[in-house]
Backbone bond lengths (Angstrom), bond angles and torsions (degrees), N, CA, C in turn:
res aa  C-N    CA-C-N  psi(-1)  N-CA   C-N-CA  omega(-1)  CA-C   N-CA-C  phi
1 X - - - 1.468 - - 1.528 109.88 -
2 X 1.678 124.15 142.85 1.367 112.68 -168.59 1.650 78.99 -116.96
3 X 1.306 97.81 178.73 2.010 125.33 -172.31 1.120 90.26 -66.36
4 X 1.459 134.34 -16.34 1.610 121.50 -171.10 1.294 109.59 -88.52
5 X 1.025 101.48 -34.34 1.976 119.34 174.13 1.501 110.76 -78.77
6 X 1.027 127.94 -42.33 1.632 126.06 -175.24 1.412 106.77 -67.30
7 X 1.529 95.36 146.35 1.854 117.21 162.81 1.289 116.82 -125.32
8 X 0.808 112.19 139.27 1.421 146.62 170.77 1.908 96.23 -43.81
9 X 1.455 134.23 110.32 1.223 140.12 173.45 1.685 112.01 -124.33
10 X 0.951 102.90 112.27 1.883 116.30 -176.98 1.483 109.82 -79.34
11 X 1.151 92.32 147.13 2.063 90.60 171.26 1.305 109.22 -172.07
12 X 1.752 126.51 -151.11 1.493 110.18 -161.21 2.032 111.71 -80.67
13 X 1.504 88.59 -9.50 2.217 93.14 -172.06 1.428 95.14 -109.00
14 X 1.875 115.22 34.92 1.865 80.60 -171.35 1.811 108.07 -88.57
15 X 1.547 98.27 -22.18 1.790 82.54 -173.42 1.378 107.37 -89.82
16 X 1.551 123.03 17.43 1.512 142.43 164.14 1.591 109.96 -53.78
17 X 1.660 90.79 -60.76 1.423 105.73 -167.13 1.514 95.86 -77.79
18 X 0.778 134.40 -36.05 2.211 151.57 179.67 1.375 77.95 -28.13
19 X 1.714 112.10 -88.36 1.318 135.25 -162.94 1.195 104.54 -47.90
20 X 0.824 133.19 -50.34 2.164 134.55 -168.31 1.868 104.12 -75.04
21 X 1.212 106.37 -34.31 1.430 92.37 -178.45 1.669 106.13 -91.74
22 X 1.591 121.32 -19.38 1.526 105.23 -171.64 1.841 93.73 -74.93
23 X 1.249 104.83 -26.70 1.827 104.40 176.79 1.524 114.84 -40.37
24 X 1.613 110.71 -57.23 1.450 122.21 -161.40 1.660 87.18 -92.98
25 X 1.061 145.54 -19.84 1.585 129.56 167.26 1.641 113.59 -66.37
26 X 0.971 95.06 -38.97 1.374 103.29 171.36 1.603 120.35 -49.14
27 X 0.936 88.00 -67.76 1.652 119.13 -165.87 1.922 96.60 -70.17
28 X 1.525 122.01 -42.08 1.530 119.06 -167.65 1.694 100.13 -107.89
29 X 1.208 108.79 -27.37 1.904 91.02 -161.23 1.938 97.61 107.80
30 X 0.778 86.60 -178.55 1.639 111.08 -174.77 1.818 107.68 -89.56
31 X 1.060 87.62 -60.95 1.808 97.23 165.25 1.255 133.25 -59.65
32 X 1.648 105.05 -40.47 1.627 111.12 172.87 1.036 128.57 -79.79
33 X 1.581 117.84 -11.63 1.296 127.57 -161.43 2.031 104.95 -101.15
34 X 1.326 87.74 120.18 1.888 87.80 -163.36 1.527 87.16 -103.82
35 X 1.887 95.36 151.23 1.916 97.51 166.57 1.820 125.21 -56.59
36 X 1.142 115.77 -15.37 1.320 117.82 162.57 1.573 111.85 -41.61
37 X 1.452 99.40 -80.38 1.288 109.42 -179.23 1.041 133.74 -57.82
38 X 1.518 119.16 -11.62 1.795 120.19 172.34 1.011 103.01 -82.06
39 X 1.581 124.38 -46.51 1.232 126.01 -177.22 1.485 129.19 -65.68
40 X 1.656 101.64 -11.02 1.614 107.50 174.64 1.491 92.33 -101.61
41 X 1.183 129.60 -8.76 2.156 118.29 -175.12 1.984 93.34 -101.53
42 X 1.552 111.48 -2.66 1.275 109.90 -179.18 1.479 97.03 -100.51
43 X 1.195 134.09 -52.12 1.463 143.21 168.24 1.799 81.79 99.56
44 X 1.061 109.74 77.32 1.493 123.86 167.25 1.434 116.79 -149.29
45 X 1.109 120.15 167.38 2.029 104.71 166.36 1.243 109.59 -99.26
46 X 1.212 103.42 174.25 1.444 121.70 -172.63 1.879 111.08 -52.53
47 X 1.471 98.74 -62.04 1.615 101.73 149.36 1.198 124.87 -21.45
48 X 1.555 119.15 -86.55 1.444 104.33 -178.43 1.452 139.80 -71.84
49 X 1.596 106.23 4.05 1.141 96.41 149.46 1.459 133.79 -76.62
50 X 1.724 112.87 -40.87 1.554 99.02 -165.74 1.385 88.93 -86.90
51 X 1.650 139.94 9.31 1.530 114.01 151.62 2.001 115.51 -36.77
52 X 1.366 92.05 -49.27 1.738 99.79 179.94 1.026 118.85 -93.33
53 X 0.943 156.19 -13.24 1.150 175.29 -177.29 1.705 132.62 -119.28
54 X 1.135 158.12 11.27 1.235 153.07 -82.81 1.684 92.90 -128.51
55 X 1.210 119.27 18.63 1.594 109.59 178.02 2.060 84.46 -158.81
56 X 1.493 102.39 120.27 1.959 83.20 160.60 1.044 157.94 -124.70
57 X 2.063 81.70 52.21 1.399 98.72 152.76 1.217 114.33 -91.74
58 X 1.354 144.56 -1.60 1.749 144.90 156.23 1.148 118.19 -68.27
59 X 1.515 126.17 -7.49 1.417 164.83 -137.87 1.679 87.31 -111.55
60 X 1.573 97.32 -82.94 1.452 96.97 -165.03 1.109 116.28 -98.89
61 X 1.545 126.84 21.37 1.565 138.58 131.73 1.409 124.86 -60.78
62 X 1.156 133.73 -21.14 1.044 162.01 152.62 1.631 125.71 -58.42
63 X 0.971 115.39 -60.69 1.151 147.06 163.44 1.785 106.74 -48.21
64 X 1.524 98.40 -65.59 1.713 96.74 175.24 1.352 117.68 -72.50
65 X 1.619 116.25 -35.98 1.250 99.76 169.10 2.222 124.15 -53.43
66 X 1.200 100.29 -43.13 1.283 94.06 -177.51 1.426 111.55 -82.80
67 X 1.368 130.51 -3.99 1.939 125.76 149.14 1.618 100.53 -65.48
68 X 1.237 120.95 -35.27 1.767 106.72 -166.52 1.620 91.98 -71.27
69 X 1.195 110.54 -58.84 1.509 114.53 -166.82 1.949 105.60 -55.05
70 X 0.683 95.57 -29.28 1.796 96.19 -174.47 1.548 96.93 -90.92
71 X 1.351 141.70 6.03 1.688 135.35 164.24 1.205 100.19 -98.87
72 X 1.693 106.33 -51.80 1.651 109.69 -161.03 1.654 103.34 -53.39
73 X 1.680 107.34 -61.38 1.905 111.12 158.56 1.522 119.07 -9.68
74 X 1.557 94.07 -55.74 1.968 107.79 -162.93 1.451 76.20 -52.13
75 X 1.559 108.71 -94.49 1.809 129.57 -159.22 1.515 99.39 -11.44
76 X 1.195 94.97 -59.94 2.263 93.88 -166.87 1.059 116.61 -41.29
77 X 1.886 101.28 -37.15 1.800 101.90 173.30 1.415 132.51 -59.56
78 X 1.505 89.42 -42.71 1.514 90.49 -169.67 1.664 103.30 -95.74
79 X 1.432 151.14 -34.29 1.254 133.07 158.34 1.729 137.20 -49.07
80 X 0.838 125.91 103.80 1.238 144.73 -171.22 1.564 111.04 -88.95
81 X 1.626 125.25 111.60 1.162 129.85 -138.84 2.058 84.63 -97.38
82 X 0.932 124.85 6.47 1.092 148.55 -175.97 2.144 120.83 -82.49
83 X 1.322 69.96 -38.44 2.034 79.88 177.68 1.603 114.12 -86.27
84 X 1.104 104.58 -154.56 1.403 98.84 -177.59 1.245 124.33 -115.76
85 X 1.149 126.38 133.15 1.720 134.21 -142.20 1.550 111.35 -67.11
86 X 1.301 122.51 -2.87 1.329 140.17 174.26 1.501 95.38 -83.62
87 X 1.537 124.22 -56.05 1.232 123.04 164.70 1.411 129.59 -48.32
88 X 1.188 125.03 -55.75 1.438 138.13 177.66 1.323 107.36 -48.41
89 X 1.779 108.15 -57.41 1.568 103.71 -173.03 1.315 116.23 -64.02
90 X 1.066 122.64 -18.87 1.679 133.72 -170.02 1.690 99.66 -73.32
91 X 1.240 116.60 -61.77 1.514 127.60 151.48 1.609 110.41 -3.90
92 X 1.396 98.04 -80.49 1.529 123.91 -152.62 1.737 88.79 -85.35
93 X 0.800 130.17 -49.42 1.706 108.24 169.54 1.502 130.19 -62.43
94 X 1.766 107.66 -30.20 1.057 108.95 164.61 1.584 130.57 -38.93
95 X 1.454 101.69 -59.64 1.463 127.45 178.86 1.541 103.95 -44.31
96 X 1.226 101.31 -88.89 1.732 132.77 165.78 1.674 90.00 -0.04
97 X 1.472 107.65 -81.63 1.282 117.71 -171.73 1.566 131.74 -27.80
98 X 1.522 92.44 -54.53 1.362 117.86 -159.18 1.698 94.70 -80.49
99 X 1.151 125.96 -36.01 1.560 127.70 -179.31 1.232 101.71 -53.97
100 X 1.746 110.71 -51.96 1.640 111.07 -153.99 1.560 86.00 -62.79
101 X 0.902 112.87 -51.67 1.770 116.90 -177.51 1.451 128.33 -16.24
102 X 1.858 89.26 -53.38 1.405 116.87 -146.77 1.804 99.26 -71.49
103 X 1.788 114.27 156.48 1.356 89.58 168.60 1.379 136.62 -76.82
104 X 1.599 115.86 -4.57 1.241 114.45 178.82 1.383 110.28 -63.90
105 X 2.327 104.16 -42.19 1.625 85.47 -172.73 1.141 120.80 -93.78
106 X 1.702 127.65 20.67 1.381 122.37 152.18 1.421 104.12 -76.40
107 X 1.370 126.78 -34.34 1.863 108.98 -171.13 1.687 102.36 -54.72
108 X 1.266 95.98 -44.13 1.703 106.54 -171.51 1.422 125.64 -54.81
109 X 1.177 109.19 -46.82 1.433 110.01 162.35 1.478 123.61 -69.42
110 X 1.412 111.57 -40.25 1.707 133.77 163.27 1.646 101.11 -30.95
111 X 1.921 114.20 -66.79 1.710 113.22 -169.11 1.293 93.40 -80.71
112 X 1.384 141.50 -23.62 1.527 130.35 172.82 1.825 115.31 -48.18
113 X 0.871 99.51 -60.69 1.697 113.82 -172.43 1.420 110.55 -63.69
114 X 1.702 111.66 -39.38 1.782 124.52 176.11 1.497 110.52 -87.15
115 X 1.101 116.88 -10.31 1.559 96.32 161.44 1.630 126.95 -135.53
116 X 1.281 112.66 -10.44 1.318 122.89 -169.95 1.870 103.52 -77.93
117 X 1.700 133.66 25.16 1.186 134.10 159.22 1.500 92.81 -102.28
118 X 1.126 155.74 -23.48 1.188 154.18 141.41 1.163 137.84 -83.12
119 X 1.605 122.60 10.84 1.142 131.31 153.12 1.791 126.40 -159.70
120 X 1.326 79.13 59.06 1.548 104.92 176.95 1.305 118.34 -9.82
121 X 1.328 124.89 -55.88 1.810 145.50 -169.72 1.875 76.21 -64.51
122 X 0.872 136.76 -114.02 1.803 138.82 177.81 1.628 107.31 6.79
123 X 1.347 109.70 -60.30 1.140 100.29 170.82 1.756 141.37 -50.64
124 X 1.318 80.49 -50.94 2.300 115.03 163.15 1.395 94.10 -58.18
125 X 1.130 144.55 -14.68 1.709 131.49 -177.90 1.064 118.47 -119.96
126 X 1.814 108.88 -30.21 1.843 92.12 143.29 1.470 144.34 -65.70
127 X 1.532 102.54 -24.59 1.643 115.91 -174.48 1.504 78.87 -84.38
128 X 0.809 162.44 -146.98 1.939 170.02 -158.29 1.261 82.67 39.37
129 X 1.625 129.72 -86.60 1.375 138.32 -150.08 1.145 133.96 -82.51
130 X 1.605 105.39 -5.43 1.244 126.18 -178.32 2.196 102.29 -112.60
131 X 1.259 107.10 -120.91 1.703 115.39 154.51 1.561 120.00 -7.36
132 X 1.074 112.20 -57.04 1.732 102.62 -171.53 1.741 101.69 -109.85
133 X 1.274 122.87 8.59 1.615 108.02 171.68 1.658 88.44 -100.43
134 X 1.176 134.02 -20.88 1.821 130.18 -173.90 1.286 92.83 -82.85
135 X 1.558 143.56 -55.60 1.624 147.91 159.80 1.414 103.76 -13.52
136 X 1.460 120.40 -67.93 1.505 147.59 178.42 1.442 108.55 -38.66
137 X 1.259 101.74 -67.39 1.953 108.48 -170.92 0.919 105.71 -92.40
138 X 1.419 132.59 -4.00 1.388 124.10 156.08 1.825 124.32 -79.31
139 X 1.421 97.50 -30.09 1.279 108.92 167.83 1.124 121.91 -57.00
140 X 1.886 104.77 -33.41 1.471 102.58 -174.44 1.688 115.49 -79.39
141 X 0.986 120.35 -15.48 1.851 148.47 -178.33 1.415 97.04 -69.09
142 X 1.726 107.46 -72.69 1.873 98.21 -167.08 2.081 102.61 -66.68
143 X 0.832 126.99 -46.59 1.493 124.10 -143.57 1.747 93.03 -61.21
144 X 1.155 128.80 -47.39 1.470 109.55 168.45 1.593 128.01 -34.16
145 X 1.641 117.17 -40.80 1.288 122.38 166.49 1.482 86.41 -79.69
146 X 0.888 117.02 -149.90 1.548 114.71 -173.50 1.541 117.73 88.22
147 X 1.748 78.70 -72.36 1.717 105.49 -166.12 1.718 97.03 -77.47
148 X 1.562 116.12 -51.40 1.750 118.26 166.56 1.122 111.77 -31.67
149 X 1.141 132.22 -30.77 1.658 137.99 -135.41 1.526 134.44 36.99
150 X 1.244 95.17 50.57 1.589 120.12 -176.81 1.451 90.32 -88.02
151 X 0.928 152.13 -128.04 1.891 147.74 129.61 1.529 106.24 31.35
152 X 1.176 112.03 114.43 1.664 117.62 159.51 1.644 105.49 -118.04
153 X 1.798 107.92 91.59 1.523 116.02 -172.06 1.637 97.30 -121.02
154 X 1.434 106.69 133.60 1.518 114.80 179.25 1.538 111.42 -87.56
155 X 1.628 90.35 -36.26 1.654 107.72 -167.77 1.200 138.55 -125.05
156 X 1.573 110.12 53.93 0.829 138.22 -141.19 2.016 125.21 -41.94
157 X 1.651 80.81 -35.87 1.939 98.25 166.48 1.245 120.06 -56.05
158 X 1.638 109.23 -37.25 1.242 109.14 -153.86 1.500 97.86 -109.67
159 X 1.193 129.02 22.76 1.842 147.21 178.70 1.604 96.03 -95.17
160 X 1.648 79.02 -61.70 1.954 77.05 -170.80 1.613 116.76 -84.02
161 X 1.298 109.14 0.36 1.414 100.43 157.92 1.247 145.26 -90.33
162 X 2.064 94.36 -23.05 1.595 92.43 147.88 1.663 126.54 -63.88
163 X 1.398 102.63 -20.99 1.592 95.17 -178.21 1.006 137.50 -95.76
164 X 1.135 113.59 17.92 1.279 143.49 156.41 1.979 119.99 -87.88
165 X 1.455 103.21 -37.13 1.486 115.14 164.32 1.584 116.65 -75.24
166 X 1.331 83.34 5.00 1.702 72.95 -171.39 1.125 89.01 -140.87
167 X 1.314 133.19 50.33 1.474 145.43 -177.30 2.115 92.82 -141.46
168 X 1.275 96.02 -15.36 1.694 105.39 -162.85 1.612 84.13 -94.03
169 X 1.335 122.99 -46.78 1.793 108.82 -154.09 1.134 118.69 26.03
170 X 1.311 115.36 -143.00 1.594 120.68 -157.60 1.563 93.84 -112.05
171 X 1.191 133.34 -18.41 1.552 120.90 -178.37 1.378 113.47 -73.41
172 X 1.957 124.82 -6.71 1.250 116.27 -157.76 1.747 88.00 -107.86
173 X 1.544 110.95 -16.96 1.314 111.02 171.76 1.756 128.75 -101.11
174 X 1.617 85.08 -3.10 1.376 87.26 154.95 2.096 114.43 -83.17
175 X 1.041 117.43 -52.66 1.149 116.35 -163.18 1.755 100.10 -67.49
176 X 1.022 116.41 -25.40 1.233 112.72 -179.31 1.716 112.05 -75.28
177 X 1.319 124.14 -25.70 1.623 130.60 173.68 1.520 95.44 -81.95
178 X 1.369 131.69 -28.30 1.656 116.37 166.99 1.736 85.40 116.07
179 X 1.172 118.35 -25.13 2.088 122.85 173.46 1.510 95.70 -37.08
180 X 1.458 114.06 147.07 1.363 112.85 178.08 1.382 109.85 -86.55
181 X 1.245 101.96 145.67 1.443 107.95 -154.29 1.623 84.77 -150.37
182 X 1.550 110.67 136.38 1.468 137.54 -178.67 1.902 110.75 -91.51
183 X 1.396 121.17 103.80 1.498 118.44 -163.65 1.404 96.59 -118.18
184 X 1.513 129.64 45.22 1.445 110.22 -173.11 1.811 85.35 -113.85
185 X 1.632 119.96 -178.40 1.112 123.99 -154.83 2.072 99.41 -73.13
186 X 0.779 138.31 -27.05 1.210 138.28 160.95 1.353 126.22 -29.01
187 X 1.618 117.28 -82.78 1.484 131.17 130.56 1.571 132.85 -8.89
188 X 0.990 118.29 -68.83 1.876 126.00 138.82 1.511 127.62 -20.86
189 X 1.603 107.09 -59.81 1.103 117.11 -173.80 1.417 102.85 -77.27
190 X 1.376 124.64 -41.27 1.651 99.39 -178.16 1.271 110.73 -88.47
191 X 1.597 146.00 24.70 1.082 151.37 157.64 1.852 96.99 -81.97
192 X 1.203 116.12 -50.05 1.635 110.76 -174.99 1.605 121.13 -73.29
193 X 1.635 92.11 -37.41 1.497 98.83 167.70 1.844 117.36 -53.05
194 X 1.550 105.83 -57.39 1.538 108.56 175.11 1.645 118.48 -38.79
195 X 1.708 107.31 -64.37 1.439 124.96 159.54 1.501 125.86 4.13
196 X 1.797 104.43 -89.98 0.952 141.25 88.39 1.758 92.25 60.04
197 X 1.561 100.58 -132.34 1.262 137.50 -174.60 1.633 98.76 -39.43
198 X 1.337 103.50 -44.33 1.910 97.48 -157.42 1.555 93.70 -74.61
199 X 1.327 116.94 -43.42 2.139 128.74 -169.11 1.636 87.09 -52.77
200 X 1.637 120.87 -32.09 1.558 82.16 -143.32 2.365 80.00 -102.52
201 X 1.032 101.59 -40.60 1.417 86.46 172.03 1.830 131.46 -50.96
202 X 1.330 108.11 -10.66 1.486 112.67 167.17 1.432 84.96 -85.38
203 X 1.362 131.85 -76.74 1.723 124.22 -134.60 1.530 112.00 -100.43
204 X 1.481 131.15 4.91 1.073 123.88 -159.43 1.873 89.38 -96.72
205 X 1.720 102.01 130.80 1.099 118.98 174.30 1.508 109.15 -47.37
């Protein structure tokens, strides 16, 4: 069976195995991380994992979808649609930033790009959980200004998708080509500051 053919099947060890494989993804990469070892950091057998799992790259599609969903969650908590949109965005790029940064979300984009021309459906489940759930909760952030008329945005998809591209600059494509690239809070900050400055000089009423 290839990743294009497999589904996703739930049962009583599935967020067992969830937990045991985001451990060893973490810890190995996408490549390093063999079903042995998830299945011994899951304390399941080999069996019951690919019962749920049966390809693992659906594995660690899975996996990223529920890290995106468990940050995007975080952000909602802590941004308050209430402060001031210079504030908020600073927030929401921060985050943004630090993911693209992070090594999970370079692996993620890394198996996105290497396998999703041969398994399209993989591909469709990273862009869902990755690209259009940050579109989503970002949408939900600006449209309160919006409605204030702080923000004068027509298009709203295509606002937060530059700001999100422009949350990437050149430091998220440097570290991702392996070019040395500087990730301490300095570096960060003038990637959010730029962000930042450019989102609100296009859209600020």
């Amino acid at each position: 069976m290839t990743a294009a053919d497999a589904e996703i099947k739930k049962g009583r060890k599935f967020d067992q195995v969830l937990t045991g494989a985001r451990e060893v993804f973490m810890r190995d990469g996408f490549e390093g991380a063999s079903v042995d070892d998830i299945a011994r950091a899951a304390g399941v057998s080999k069996a019951t994992l690919y019962s749920y799992f049966p390809d693992k790259r659906l594995l660690f599609t899975e996996v990223a979808r529920l890290e995106c969903n468990r940050q995007g969650e975080a952000a909602l908590q802590e941004i308050s649609t209430d402060a001031p949109i210079e504030k908020v965005l600073r927030e929401a790029a921060s985050r943004i930033v630090r993911f693209f940064l992070s090594d999970f979300g370079q692996q993620v984009f890394r198996i996105c790009v290497a396998e999703s021309y041969r398994f399209p459906e993989l591909g469709q489940r990273f862009y869902n959980s990755g690209p259009a759930l940050m579109r989503e909760r970002l949408t939900s952030v600006l449209r309160p200004y919006v409605e204030r008329g702080e923000l004068r945005i027509d298009d709203m998809d295509l606002a937060c998708n530059q700001f999100g591209e422009l949350c990437k600059s050149d430091l998220f494509v440097r570290c991702l080509c392996g070019v040395p690239c500087s990730t301490d809070d300095a570096a960060i900050d003038r990637v959010v500051t730029g962000a930042v400055e450019m989102f609100l000089a296009r859209y600020r009423a």
